[in-house]
C-alpha positions as CSV (number, residue, x, y, z in Angstrom):
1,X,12.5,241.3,-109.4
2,X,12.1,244.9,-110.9
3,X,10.9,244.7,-114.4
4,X,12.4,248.0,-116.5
5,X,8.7,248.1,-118.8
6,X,5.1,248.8,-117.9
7,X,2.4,247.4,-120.0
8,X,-0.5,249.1,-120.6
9,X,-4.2,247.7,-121.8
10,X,-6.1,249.0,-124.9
11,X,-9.1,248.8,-127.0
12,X,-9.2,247.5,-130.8
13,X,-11.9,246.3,-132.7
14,X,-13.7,246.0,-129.8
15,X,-10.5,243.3,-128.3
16,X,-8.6,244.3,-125.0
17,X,-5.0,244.7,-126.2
18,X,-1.7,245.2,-124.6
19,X,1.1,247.8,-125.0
20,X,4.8,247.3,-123.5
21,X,6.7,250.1,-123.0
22,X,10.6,250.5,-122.3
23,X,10.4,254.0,-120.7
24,X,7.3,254.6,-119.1
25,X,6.3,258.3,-118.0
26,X,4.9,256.9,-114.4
27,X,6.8,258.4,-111.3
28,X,4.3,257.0,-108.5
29,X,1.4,254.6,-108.0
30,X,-0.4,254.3,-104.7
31,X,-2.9,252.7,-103.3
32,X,-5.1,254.0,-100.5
33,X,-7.4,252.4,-97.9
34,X,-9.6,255.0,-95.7
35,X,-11.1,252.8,-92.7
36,X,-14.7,254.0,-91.0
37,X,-13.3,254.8,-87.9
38,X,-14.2,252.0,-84.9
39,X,-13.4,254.7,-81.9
40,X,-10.4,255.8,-80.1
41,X,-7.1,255.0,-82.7
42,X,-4.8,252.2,-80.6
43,X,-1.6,254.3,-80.6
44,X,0.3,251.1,-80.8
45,X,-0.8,249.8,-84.2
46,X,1.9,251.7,-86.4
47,X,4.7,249.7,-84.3
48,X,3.3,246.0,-84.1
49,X,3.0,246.8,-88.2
50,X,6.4,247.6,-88.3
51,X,7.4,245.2,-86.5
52,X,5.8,242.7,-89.4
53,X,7.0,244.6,-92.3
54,X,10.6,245.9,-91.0
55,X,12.4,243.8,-92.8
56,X,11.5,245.0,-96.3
57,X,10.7,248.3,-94.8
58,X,13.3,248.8,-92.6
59,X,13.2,252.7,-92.4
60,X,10.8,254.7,-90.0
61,X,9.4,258.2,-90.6
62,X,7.1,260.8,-89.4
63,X,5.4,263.1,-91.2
64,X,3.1,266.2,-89.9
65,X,-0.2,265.8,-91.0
66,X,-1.8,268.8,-93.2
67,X,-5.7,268.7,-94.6
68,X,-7.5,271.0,-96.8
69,X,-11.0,271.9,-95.5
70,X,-13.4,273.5,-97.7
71,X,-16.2,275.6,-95.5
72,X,-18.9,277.3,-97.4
73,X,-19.2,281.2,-96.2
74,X,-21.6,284.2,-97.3
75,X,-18.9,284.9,-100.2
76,X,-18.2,281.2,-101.8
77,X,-16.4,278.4,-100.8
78,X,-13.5,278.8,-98.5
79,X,-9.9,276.7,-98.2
80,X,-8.7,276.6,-94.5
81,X,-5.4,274.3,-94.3
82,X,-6.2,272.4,-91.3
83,X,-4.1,270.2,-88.9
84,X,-4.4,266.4,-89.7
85,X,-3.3,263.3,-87.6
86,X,0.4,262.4,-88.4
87,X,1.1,259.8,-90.6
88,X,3.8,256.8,-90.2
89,X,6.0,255.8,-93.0
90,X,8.3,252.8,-93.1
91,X,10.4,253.0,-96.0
92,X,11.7,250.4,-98.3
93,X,15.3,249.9,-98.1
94,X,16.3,250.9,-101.8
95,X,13.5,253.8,-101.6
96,X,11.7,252.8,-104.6
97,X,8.3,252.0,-102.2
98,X,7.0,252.8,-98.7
99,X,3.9,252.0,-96.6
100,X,1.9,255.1,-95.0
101,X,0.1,254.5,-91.6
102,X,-2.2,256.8,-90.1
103,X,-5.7,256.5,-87.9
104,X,-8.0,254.8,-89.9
105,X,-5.8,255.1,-93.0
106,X,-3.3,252.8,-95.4
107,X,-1.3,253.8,-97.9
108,X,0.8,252.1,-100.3
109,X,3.3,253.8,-102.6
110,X,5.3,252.7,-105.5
111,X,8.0,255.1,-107.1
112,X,10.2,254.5,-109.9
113,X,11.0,252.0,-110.9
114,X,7.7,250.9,-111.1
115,X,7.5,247.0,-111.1
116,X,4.8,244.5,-113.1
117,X,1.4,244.7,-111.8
118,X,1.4,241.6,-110.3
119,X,4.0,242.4,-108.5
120,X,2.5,246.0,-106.9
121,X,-0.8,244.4,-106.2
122,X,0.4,241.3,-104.2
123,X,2.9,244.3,-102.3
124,X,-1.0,246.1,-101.9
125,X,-2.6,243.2,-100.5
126,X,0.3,241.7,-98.3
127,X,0.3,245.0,-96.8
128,X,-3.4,245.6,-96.3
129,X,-3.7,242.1,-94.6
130,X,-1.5,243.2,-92.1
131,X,-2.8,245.8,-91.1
132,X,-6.8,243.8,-91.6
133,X,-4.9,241.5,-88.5
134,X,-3.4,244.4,-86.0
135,X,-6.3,247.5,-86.5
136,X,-9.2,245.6,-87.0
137,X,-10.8,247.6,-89.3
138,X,-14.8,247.6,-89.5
139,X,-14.9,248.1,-93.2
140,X,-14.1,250.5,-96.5
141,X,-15.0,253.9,-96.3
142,X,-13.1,254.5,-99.5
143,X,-10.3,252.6,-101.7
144,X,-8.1,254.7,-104.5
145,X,-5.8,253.4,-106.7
146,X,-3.6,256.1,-108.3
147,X,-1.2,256.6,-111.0
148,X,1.0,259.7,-111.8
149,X,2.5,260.3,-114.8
150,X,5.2,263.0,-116.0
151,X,5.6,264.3,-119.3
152,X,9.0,266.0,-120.3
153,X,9.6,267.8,-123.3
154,X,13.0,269.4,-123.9
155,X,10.7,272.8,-126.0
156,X,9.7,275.5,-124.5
157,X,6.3,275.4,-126.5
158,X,4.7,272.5,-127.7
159,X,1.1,272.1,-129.3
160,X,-0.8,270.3,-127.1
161,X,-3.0,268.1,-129.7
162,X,-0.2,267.0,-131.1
163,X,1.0,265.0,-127.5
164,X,-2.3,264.9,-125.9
165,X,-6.4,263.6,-127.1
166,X,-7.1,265.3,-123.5
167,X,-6.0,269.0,-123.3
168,X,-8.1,272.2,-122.8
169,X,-9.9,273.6,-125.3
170,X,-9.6,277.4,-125.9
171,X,-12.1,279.5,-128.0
172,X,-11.0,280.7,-131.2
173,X,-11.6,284.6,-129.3
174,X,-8.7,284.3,-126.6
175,X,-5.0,284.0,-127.3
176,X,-3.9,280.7,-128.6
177,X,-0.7,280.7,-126.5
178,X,-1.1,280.1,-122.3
179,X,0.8,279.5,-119.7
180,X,0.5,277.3,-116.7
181,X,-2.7,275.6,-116.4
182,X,-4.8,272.6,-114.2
183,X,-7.6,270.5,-115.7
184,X,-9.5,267.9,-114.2
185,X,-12.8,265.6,-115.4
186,X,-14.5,262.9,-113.1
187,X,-16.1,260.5,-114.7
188,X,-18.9,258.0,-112.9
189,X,-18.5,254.3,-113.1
190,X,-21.2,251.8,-111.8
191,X,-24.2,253.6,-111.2
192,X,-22.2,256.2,-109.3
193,X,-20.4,254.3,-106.8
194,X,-16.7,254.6,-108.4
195,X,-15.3,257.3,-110.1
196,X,-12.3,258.0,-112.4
197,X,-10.6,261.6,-111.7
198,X,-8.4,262.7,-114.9
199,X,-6.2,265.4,-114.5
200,X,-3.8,267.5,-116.8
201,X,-1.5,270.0,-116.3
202,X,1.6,271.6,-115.8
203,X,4.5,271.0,-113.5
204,X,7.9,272.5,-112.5
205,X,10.1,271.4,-115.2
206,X,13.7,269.6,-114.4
207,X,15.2,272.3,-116.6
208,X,14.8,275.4,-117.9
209,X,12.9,276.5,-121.2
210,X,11.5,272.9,-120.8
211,X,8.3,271.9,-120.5
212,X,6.6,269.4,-118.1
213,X,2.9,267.7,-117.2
214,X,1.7,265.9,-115.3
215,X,-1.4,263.5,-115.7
216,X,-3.0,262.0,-112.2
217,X,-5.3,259.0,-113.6
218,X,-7.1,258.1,-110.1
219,X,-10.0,255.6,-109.6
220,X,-11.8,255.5,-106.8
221,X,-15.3,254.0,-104.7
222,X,-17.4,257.0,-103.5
223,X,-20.2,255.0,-101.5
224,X,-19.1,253.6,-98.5
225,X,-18.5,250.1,-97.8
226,X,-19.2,249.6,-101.6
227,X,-16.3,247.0,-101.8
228,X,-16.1,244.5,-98.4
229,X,-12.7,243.1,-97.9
230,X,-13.0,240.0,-100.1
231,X,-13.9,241.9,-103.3
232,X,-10.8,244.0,-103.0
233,X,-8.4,241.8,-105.0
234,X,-10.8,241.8,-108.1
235,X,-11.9,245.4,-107.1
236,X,-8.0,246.3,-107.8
237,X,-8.1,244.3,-110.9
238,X,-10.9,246.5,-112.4
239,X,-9.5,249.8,-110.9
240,X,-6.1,249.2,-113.0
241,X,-8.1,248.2,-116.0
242,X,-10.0,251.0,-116.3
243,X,-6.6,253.4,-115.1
244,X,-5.0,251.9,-117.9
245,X,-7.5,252.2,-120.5
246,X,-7.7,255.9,-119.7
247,X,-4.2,256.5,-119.8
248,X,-4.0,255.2,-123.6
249,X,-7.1,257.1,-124.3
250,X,-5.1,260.4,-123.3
251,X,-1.8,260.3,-125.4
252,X,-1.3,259.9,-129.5
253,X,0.5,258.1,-130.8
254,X,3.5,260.5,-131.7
255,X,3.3,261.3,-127.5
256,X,3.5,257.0,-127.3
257,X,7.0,256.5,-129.5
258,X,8.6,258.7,-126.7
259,X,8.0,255.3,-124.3
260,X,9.4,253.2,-126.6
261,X,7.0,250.7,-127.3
262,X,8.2,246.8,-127.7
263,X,6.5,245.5,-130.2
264,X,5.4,241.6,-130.1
């Protein structure tokens, strides 16, 4: 069952709270499994997967794989946009979710409307055990859990402080007043093996003379096979946590009311 709020976790006096919210900003949470490769990629393994999840994703897709490569040259760092293998999607029947399959690769999508947690994380986990039984996987090379968020407001400027505790801070010296822009912090968790990516910026609005931004909260491992198999149910737990926490770290409070918040 689709539930139409999201909670969200925050700090008080030093106590983990809650927040409901009636109209949450998020547009997409995913969750992403990167596999050390094992050898030659069974061509097979996207179709005995379907075959076990068809039913609640009925719907099959390709999609041509594209990779950004950065290469280091005698003038800087370069971008090359390089091929990358193909990925699989089986898509859920009302659209709202889909399951990615590529070599070495899961990934789990959730669009609006965005169910409880619980409800996401058993979809994660009933979908990585599949593919655990058909790919046989030797372990993690990297797990990300990701939440997008996008912020509409109906003014063509806005000050940012008053929406936003995370923004860009301009010198008093260069115009007050900007235009599009992209900022993005990573912060290290546990001694360097995880790692929370913030970023902030704008987006192509709905309408025009409107505003809209988007904030990508993404958690991540860095060291390989940091989390085995086992761990990953409480390694999700934490990952959300943590997401959460930064998420109500980013906004004020006059940025909150906009959600709607149901009060206990």
């Amino acid at each position: 069952m689709m539930h139409p709020s999201l909670v969200s976790l925050y700090c008080e006096g030093g106590k983990v709270m809650q927040r409901r919210y009636a109209k949450p900003p998020l547009v997409e949470a995913l969750c992403e499994f990167q596999f050390i490769p094992t050898g030659e990629w069974d061509m097979t393994i996207p179709g005995l997967i379907y075959e076990r999840i068809k039913e609640s994703f009925p719907e099959k897709k390709q999609t041509i794989g594209i990779g950004i490569q950065m290469h280091p040259t005698e003038k800087g760092i370069e971008h090359r946009i390089e091929p990358a293998p193909p990925k699989i999607q089986f898509i859920k029947k009302d659209k709202c979710a889909l399951i990615q399959v590529a070599p070495n690769l899961l990934v789990v999508n959730q669009l609006k409307p965005y169910p409880a947690w619980e409800n996401f994380k058993k979809m994660i986990l009933d979908n990585f055990h599949i593919y655990k039984e058909i790919a046989t996987p030797k372990g993690l090379k990297r797990i990300s859990l990701r939440y997008i968020n996008i912020f509409e407001f109906q003014e063509s400027k806005i000050e940012l402080q008053d929406f936003f505790k995370f923004y860009p801070s301009i010198p008093k010296d260069l115009p007050q007043i900007h235009g599009p822009f992209l900022m993005r912090v990573e912060f290290p968790y546990d001694s360097d093996s995880e790692a929370l990516v913030l970023s902030l910026g704008s987006t192509i609005p709905a309408k025009k003379n409107t505003i809209a931004l988007l904030l990508d909260i993404d958690y991540r491992t860095i060291k390989p096979e940091s989390v085995s198999f086992d761990e990953i149910p409480d390694w999700l737990d934490k990952a959300h946590n943590r997401i959460e926490m930064a998420f109500e770290a980013c906004i004020t409070d006059k940025l909150r009311e906009s959600f709607e918040e149901a009060k206990a």
